[in-house]
Structures are given as structure tokens and as C-alpha cells.
C-alpha positions, 0 to 999 in steps of 0.5 A, a space after each residue: 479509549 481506542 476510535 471505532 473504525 470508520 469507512 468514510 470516503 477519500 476524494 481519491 475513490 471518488 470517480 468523478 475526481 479528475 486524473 490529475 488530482 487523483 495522480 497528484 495525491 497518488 505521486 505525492 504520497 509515494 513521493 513522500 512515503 519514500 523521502 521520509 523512508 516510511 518503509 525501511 522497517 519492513 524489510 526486515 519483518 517482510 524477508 521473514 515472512 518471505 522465509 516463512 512462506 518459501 518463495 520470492 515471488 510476490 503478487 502485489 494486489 491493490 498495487 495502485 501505481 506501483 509506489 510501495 513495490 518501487 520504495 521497498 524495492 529499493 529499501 531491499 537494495 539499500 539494506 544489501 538484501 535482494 528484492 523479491 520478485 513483485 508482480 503488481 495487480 489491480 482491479 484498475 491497472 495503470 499501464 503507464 505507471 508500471 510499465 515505467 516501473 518495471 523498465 526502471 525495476 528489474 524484479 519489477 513485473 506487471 499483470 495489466 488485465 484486471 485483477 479483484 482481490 477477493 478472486 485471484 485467478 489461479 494462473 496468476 496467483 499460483 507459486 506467489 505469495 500475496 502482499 497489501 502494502 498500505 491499501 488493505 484500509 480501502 477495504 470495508 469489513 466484508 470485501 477484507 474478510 473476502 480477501 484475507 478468505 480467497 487467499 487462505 482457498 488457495 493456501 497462499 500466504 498473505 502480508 498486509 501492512 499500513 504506514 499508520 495505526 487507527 489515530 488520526 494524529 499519526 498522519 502528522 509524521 507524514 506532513 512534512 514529507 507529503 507536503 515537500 512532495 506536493 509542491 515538488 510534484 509538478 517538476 518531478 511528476 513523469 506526466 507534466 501538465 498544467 492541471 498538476 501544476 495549477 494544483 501544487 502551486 495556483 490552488 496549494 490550499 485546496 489540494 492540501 485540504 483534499 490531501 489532508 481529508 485523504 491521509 487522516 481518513 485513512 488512519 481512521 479507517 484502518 484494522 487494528 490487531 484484534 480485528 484482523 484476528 477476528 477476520 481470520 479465526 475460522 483460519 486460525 488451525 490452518 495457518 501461522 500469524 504474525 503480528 508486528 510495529 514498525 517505526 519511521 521519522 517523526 514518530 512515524 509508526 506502522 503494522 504489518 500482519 502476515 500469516 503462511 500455511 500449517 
């Protein structure tokens, strides 16, 4: 019996939650999802998506801090593929963040104004295809329909993807690497302070707690196949979908869903 959909909260959009909570959780889960090498299976499914859709030019919407564009950047390079050219986008752009990026990351670019999903302006999204690596599940079923609507506007074709299906057992896959990363963070972290410190080492079992409320809510809240349909079939004459899995280590399992213009 499939879990219904459920748009609880995660501590880490809650606004009251300090910054170095918010970036442990936000550097570990990078630092985990790329350690456990949960995005090598897109790069193949996403370089035919980039075929489909005739560019190389990416806006990353909801790119957070820069995370799944610096992983598969460089799944891209290690699979001897070109990376595509990603410019990171955000309602909240984190400056520090991608300006480090992008100084690391050559195909890397960042727009640092303010940028809603479900208004892209034309000056930024014109040429560019658009990309939501695991952050369209933050979304709740109006604000996604809106997304998926203001790209299909402006013809654009548009990729989302998730690490996880809607099964809150999938999120065990990830532990081990998330966990790693939480206790490696405070050395590896580009900021050090004694807050993140405190939180991976003095407080471990609090943050894990928040850490874990966070990952298996995500899967929870995340679109399965025949929503994403349902959210795009007014669209369905005018564009092409393409719906797919892909696996990682320990039964990791991912989708990812893309459609391109008629």
C-alpha cells in the first residue's frame, strides 16, 4: 500500500533555527550524498535530457548551497563527460557558499539576486534549461504545480530528481555516509566555529535526532510518478516526459522526471 504524501515540517526550514545548525545539516548531507556517490546514476539519464532539450546551459533552481550542482559536476568529469554549464538560483542565495564554488568549479556560475521558482525572470532563464536536484519535495502541491507551470510558460524544458522514493526506510541507504559526514564536518566544514563543533561532537545525539526527523521526512514528502503526471497533464500535448530510477550503494534508490518542448 503506497504512504500518502505528507508536507511536514523539516527543522531545517524552520527559521528560528540557528546558522550553524542549519549548515551542519545542509554540509553534511552534501558531504554525505557525495561520499556515498548517490548522484552517479544521473549522469547519464541527465546528459539525455540535456540531448533532448539542445543546450548545455542549466539554471539550478532551489540550488541551496551549491551541494548537488559541485557532486554532479564532478560525477560529469569522472564518468569522462563534460559538465554542463550550471547557474545556481535561489529565493535565499548563500553567497559565501557559491562564490567558493564557483572559484573551485569552472562550469560553475552563480546569479546571487533572489530568484522564485515559480517566477523565473526572463533574463535569467532565457537559453537555459531548468534543473531541481533533490529540493522539489520542499515544495507543497500548489507552489510545485506553479513550478512545473511557469517553466512550461516559457518553454523551457525542466529536470527534477530525488535521492529517495516516498519510503521512509530508503533513508537508511544514506546513514551511514550521513553520519561520517556529521562527525567529520566541524574539520572539513569551510567556516569552523564552536557552534558546529559542539553540534557533531558535544550534543552528537541531538543533532542526529534533527538530522534524522529531516531525511525521513523528506522521503515522505516526496512526488511519486503518477502525481508528477497529474501535475503536468494539461501539458501533456506540448511537451515530451521521461520518467526514470536510478540506484546507489546500499540499496539506495533515486527518480528523476524530465520533460522538453514538442
Amino acid at each position: 500500500m503506497a504512504l500518502p504524501r505528507l508536507q511536514l515540517f523539516e527543522f531545517n526550514d524552520l527559521d528560528w533555527v540557528g546558522t550553524d545548525v542549519r549548515d551542519t545539516v545542509v554540509e553534511s548531507l552534501s558531504r554525505g550524498l557525495s561520499w556515498g556517490r548517490t548522484l552517479t546514476g544521473l549522469v547519464q539519464p541527465f546528459a539525455e535530457f540535456l540531448e533532448a532539450a539542445g543546450t548545455d546551459r542549466v539554471l539550478d533552481l532551489c540550488a541551496g548551497a551549491g551541494g548537488p550542482a559541485q557532486i554532479l559536476t564532478r560525477e560529469f568529469r569522472r564518468a569522462g563527460r563534460e559538465p554542463p554549464e550550471l547557474l545556481l538560483t535561489d529565493l535565499f542565495p548563500r553567497a559565501g557558499a557559491w562564490q567558493r564554488l564557483a572559484a573551485e568549479e569552472p562550469n560553475v556560475r552563480a546569479h546571487f539576486g533572489a530568484v522564485d521558482a515559480t517566477a523565473i525572470p526572463a533574463e535569467v532563464g532565457a537559453g537555459r534549461a531548468r534543473a531541481i536536484i533533490n529540493a522539489f519535495h520542499h515544495f507543497p502541491r500548489a507552489v510545485a504545480e506553479r513550478v512545473l507551470a511557469d517553466a512550461i510558460r516559457a518553454r523551457s524544458p525542466i529536470w527534477v530528481s530525488e535521492p529517495f522514493e516516498r519510503n521512509p526506510l530508503m533513508f537508511l541507504s544514506f546513514a551511514p555516509f550521513g553520519l561520517a559526514a556529521l562527525l567529520a564536518n566541524p574539520v572539513l566544514t569551510p567556516k569552523r566555529t564552536l557552534g558546529k563543533a559542539v553540534l557533531s561532537w558535544g550534543v552528537l545525539p541531538l543533532t542526529l535526532g534533527i538530522s534524522a526527523w529531516d531525511g525521513f521526512v523528506s522521503t515522505l514528502r516526496v512526488y511519486e510518478h503518477p502525481e508528477l503526471l497529474e501535475m503536468v497533464r494539461p501539458f501533456a500535448a506540448d511537451y515530451r516526459w521521461a520518467f526514470g530510477t536510478y540506484r546507489y550503494a546500499l540499496g539506495g534508490k533515486g527518480y528523476y522526471f524530465w520533460g522538453v518542448p514538442r
